[in-house]
SEPA-357152 format. One line per field, with one value per residue (C-alpha): residue in one letter; x, y, z. Coordinates in steps of 0.1 Angstrom, whole numbers, padded with zeros to 4 digits. Layout:
<kollos>
r: c(a/...)
xx: c(X/...)
yy: c(Y/...)
zz: c(Z/...)
</kollos>
This chain:
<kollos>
r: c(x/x/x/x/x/x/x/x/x/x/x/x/x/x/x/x/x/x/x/x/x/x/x/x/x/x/x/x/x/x/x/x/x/x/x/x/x/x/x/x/x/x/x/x/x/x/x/x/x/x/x/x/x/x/x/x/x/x/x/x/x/x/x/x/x/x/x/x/x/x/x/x/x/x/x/x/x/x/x/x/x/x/x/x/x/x/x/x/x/x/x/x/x/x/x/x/x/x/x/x/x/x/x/x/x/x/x/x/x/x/x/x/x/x/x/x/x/x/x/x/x/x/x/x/x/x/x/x/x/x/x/x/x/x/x/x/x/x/x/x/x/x/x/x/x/x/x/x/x/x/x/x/x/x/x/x/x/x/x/x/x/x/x/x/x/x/x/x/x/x/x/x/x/x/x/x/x/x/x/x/x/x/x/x/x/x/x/x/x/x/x/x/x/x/x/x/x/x/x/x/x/x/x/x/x/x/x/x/x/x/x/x/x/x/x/x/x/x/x/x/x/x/x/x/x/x/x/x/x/x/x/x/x/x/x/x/x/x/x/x/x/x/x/x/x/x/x/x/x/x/x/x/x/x/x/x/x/x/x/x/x/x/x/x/x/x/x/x/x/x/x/x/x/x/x/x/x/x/x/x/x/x/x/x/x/x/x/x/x/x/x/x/x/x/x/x/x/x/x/x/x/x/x/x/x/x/x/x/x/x/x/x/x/x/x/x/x/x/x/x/x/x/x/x/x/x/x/x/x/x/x/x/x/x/x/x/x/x)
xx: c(-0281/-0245/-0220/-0191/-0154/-0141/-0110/-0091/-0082/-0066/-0070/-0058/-0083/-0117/-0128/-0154/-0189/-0185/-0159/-0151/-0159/-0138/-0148/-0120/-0139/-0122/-0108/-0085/-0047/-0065/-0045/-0063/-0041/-0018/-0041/-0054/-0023/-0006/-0036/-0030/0000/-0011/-0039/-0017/-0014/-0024/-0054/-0066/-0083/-0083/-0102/-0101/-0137/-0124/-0117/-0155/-0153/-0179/-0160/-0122/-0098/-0101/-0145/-0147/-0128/-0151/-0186/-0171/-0173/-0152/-0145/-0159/-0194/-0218/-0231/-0195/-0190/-0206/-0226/-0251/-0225/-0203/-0233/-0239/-0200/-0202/-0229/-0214/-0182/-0200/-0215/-0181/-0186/-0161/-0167/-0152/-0141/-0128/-0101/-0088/-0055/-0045/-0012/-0031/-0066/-0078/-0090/-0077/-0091/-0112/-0099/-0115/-0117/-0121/-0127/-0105/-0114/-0110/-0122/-0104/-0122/-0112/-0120/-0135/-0176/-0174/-0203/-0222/-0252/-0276/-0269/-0233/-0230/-0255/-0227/-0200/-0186/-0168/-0171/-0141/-0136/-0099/-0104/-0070/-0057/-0071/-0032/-0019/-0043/-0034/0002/-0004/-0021/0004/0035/0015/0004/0032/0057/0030/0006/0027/0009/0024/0014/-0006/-0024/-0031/-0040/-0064/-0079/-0085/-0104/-0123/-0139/-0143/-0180/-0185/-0157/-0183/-0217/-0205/-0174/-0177/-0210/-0197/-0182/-0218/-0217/-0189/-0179/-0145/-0134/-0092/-0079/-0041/-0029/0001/0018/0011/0042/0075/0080/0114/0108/0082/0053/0019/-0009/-0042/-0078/-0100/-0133/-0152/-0187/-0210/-0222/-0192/-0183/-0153/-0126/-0132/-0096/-0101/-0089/-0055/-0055/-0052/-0076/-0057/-0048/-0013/-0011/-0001/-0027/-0062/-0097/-0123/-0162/-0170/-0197/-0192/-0222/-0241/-0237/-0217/-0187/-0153/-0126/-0086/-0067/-0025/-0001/0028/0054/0036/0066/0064/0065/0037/0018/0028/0007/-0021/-0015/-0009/-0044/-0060/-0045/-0054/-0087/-0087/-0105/-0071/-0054/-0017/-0017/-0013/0017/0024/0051/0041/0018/0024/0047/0051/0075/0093/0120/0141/0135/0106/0090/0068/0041/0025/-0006/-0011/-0005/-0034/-0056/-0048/-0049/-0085/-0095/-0079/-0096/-0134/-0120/-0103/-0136/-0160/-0141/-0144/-0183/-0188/-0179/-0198/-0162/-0129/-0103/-0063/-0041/-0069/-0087/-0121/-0122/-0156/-0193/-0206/-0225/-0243/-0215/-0237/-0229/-0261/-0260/-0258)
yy: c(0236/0219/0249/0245/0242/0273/0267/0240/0227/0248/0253/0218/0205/0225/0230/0197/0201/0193/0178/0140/0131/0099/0095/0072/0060/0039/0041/0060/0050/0025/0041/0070/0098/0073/0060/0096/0111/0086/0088/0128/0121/0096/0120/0152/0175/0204/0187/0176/0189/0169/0176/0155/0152/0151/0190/0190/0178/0195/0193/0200/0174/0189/0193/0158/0144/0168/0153/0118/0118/0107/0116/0086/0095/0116/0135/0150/0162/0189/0162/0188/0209/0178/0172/0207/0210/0180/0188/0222/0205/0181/0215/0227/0258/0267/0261/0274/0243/0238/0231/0210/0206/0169/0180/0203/0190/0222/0245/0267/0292/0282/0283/0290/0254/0259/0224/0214/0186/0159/0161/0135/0129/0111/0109/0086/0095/0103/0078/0079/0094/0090/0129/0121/0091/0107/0139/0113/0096/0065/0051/0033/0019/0010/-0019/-0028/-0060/-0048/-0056/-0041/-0007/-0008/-0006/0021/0039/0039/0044/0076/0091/0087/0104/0131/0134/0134/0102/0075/0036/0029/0060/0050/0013/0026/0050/0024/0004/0035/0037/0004/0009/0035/0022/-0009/0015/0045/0035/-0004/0000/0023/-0007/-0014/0015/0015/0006/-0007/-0021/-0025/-0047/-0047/-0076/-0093/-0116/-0153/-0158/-0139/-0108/-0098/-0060/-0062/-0053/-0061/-0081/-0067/-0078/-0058/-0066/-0050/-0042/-0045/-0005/0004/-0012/-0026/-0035/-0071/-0087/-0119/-0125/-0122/-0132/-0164/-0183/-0204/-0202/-0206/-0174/-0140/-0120/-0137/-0127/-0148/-0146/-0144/-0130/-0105/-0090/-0113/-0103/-0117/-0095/-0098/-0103/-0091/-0108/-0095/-0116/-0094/-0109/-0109/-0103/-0069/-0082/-0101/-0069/-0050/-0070/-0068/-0026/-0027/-0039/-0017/0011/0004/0005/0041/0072/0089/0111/0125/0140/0108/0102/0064/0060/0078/0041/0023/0045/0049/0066/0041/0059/0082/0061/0058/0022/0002/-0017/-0037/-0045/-0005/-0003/-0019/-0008/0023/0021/0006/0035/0060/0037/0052/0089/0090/0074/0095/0128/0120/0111/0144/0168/0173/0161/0151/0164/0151/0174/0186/0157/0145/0112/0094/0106/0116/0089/0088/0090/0088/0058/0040/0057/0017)
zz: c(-0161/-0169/-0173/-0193/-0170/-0179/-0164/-0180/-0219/-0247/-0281/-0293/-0265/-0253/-0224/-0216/-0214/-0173/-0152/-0148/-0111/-0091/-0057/-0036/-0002/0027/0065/0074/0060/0035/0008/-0004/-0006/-0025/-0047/-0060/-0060/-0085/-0103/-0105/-0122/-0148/-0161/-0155/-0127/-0148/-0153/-0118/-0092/-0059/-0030/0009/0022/0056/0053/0058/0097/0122/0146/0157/0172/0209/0204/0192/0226/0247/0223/0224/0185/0159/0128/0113/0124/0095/0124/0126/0096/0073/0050/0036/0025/0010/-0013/-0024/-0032/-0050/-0071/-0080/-0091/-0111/-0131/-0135/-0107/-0083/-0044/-0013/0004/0042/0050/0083/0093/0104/0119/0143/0145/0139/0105/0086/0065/0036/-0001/-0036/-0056/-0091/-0112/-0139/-0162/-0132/-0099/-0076/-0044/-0018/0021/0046/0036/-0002/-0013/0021/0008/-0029/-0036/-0033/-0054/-0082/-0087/-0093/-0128/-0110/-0074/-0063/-0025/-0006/0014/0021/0044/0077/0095/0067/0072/0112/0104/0074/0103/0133/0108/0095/0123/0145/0118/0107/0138/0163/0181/0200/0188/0218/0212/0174/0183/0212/0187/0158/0185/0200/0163/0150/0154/0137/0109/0109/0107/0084/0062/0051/0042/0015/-0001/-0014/-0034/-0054/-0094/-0082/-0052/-0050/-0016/-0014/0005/0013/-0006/-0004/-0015/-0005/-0025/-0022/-0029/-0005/-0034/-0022/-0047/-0053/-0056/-0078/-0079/-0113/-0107/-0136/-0129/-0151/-0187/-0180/-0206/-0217/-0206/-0205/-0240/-0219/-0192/-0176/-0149/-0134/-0093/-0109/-0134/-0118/-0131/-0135/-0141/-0119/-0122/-0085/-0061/-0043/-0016/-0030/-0064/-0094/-0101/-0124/-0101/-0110/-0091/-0095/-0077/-0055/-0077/-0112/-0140/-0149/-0182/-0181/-0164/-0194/-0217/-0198/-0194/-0235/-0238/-0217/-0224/-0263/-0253/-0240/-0261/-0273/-0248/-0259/-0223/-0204/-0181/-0189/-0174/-0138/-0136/-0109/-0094/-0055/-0031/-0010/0016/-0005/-0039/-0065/-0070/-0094/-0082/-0113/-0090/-0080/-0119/-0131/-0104/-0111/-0147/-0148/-0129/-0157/-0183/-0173/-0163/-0194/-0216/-0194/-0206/-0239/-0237/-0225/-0253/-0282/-0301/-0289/-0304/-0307/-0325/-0341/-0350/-0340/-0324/-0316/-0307/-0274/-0253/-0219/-0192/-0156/-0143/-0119/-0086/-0073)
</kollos>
């Protein structure tokens, strides 16, 4: 039985019948942490609970070099357990989660997990299996620019992990297998798939553009009314294939005019169930050095991705209420396993 989350709303907003659930999938330094964390702040940190799948490794950083394993690998990982947490999530009960410490390699204690009204997953095997993918709302996959990913990589973990660059190049090659076996085919699986890539023409803050490719699993908002299609417009939507498949492409150009981006967020965002707890103006935004930075491709990405959280909240209460008044009527909110 679906329990009610009795830990987040208020009075002006109940609690919802059960948690929203985002999955973020992808290698390691695809963007993940980034990605979930900006979308955190859009939807409300108050409202968010975020959870790395990678705290459910097997294995520690020394056992793994002695099994010749990576982390990449199912068989080194707690799967069984990922899918029983998620499905408790998705019911709106607490877990006790694992937790493993990247800095170290090793783990710490466990801690009590308590969902609020979205639960933001990401890690490197969040849509590996069917009993995964069925506790989950929206199914979104990084696949940045592969050069773009290495260098993510060895700038990360030479600052945070204490690694030299040689040692993070050898180690991106010692698991490209099972990168290829376990973590691409994830791609498959997901509703969205966002690919940052450089800019095919010089972007003097150094923004990077985007290709989002819209799988028909979710309905997306209809832009096309707005967009252009032409090679030449910054932001286009393209009917293309993707695996095989037809699939809405979004393609954002690194130096699109934030104005012109801000007609295309305008429309999206008017399509949205009303929410007076959104953080519009945290879209887009990115640490870069010291400073805070807009990307209007990360924008819209990210936005898109707060369209279906935001929709599949409101689906799941009885009512939705905005100071006080009730908005819309439930509808279906599982989206096809895929």
């Amino acid at each position: 039985m679906i329990r009610a989350n009795r830990t987040a709303g208020s009075a002006a907003f109940p609690p919802p019948e059960r948690p929203v659930l985002l999955a973020i999938a992808g290698d390691s330094a695809a963007g993940k942490t980034t990605l979930a964390r900006g979308i955190e702040a859009v939807l409300g940190p108050d409202r968010v609970t975020r959870i790395c799948t990678d705290d459910y490794h097997r294995y520690d950083r020394a056992a793994r070099a002695q099994l010749g394993i990576t982390p990449l690998h199912p068989a080194c990982n707690h799967v069984d357990i990922m899918e029983q947490h998620l499905r408790l999530l998705a019911e709106g009960e607490p877990i006790l989660k694992p937790r493993y410490d990247h800095a170290t390699g090793t783990f710490l204690a466990p801690t009590h997990v308590e969902p609020r009204e979205f639960v933001l997953i990401e890690g490197l095997l969040p849509l590996h299996t069917r009993a995964m993918r069925d506790s989950l709302d929206v199914k979104v996959y990084l696949d940045p620019e592969e050069t773009l990913r290495r260098l993510w990589k060895v700038e990360r973990d030479c600052a945070k992990r204490g690694y030299m660059p040689e040692q993070v190049l050898d180690e991106i090659e010692r698991r490209e297998a099972d990168t290829n076996a376990y973590i691409r085919p994830q791609r498959g699986a997901a509703d969205i798939v966002v690919r940052f890539h450089r800019p095919t023409r010089p972007s003097p803050e150094g923004h990077l553009g985007a290709r989002v490719v819209l799988r028909p699993t979710l309905p997306h908002p209809d832009l096309e009314p707005v967009l252009g299609t032409g090679e030449r417009s910054p932001i286009r939507l393209l009917l293309d294939r993707d695996h095989g498949k037809p699939a809405d492409v979004l393609e954002i150009e690194a130096d699109c005019p934030p104005d012109e981006a801000l007609h295309v967020e305008r429309e999206i965002w008017s399509r949205l169930r009303p929410d007076g707890r959104l953080q519009r103006s945290r879209i887009g935004r990115y640490v870069h050095g010291r400073g805070e930075l807009r990307s209007e491709s990360l924008a819209l990405a990210q936005l898109l991705i707060v369209y279906h959280l935001v929709n599949a909240l409101a689906q799941s209460d009885d009512v939705v209420l905005v100071d006080g008044v009730k908005i819309g009527e439930p509808a279906p909110v599982r989206a096809p396993a895929g």
